[in-house]
C-alpha positions in Angstrom: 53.8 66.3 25.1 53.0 69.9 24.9 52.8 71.2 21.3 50.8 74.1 19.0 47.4 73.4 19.1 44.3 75.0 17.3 41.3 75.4 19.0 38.3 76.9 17.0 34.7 76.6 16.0 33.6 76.7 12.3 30.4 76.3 10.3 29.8 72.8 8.7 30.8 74.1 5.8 34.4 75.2 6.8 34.5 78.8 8.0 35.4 80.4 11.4 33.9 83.9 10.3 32.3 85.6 7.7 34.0 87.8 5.0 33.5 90.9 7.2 34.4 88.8 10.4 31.0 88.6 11.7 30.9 85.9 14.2 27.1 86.4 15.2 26.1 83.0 13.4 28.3 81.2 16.2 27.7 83.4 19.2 23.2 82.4 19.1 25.3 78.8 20.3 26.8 80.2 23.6 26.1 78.3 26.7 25.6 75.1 24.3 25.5 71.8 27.0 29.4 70.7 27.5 31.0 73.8 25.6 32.2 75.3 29.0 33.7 71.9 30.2 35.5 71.5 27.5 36.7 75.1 27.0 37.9 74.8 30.8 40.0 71.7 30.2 41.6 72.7 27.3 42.4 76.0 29.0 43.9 73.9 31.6 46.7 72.9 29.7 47.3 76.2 27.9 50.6 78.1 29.0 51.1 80.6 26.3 48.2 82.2 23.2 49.0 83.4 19.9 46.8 84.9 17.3 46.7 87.4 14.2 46.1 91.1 14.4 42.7 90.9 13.1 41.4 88.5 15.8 43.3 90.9 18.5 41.5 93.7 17.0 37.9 91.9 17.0 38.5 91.2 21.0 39.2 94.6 21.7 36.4 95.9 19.5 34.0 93.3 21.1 35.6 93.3 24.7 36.9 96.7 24.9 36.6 96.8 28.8 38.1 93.2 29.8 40.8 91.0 28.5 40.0 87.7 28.2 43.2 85.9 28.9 44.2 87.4 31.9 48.0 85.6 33.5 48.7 84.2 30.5 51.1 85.5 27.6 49.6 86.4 24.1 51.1 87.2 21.3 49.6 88.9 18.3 51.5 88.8 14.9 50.8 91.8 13.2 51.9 94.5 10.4 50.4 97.1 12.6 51.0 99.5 15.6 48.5 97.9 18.4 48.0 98.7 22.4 47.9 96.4 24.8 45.2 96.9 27.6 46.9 97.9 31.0 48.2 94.6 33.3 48.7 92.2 30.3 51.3 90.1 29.3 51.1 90.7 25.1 53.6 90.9 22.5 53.2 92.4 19.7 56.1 90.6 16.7 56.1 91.1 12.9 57.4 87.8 10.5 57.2 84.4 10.2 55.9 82.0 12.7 59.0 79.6 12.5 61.2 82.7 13.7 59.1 82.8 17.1 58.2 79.1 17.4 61.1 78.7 20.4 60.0 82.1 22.0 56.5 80.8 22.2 57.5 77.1 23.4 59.4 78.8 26.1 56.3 81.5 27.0 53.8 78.2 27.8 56.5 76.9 30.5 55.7 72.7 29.3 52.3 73.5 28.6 50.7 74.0 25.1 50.4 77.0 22.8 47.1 77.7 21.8 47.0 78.9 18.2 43.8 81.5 18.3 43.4 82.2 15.0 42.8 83.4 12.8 42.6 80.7 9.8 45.3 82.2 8.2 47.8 82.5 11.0 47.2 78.7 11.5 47.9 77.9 8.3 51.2 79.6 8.2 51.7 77.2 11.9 50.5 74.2 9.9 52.7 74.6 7.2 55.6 75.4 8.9 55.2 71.9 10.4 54.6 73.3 14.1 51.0 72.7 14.6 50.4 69.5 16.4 46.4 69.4 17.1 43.3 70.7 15.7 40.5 70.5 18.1 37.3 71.7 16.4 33.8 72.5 17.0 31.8 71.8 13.9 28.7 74.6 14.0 25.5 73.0 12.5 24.9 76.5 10.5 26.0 76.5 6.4 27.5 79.9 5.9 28.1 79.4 2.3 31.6 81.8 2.1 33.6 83.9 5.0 37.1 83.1 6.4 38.3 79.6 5.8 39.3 77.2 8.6 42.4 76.8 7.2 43.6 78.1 4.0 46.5 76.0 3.3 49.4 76.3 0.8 49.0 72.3 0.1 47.1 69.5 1.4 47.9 67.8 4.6 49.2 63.8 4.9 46.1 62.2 6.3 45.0 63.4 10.1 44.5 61.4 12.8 41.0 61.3 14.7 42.1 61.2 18.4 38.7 61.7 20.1 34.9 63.0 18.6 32.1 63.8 20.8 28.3 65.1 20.3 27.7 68.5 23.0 24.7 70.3 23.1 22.7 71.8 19.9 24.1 69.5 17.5 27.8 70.7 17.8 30.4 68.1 17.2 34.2 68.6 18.6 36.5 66.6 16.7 39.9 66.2 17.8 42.8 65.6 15.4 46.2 65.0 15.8 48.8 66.6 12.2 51.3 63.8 12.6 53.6 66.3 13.4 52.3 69.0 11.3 51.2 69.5 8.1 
């Protein structure tokens, strides 16, 4: 059944950036054996992409020329005025995730929602109760602080491991299933 999934990397000890949202520690792994195949099947099943203002911002400032989600909607929340590059399908909304869960549903057309990031913005998902699955890439590099996977307001009922598998340079995707959310 489709639901709100988050699909992310992070360092073996828990963070998807650094504190000034350096991502350069994970980038030295692109082209790792089985990251592409994966990434293409769980894009597969992706109808609809929603992340925070900061991660929008990154993209732009790292892809400034190409969008990397072209055909399918995005939605940023943020607290400030952003553009969306020509030809794309983005909305921009301000407030709380439960008020746009529906809208979003209805944006993947009975595919999933693919909750981008950042940590905080799937926190606020997981809390609400709407995030279904965490699928994530455990990066063998210790960054000792930066952005947290995901900083919750309280702990989360036990996960369920749905799948694990070893790829290419010592990365580990886990897959985990909320129980319905958090």
């Amino acid at each position: 059944m489709p639901g709100f999934q988050y699909f992310v990397a992070a360092s073996l000890d828990g963070f998807i950036a650094t504190a000034d949202d350096n991502l350069d520690w994970l980038l030295q792994f692109d082209g790792f054996a089985g990251g592409k195949e994966s990434y293409d099947a769980f894009m597969s099943d992706v109808g609809c992409i929603v992340m925070g203002g900061e991660t929008y911002a990154w993209l732009r400032e790292h892809e400034p020329d190409t969008w990397p989600y072209p055909g399918t909607p995005c939605w940023v929340f943020t607290h400030h005025e952003l553009a969306a590059p020509t030809g794309t399908d983005i909305t921009f909304v301000r407030g709380p995730v439960t008020e746009f869960a529906g809208d979003l549903k209805d944006a993947a057309a009975g595919r999933n929602v693919w909750v981008v990031g950042g940590g905080v913005l799937a926190a606020q998902f997981a809390d609400a109760g709407l995030l279904d699955d965490l699928i994530l890439s455990v990066i063998p590099v210790v960054l000792g602080s930066g952005k947290p996977l995901l900083p919750l307001a309280r702990p989360t009922a036990p996960l369920e491991l749905r799948s694990s598998r070893t790829m290419g340079r010592g990365i580990v995707e886990l897959r985990y299933r909320l129980g319905g959310g958090a």
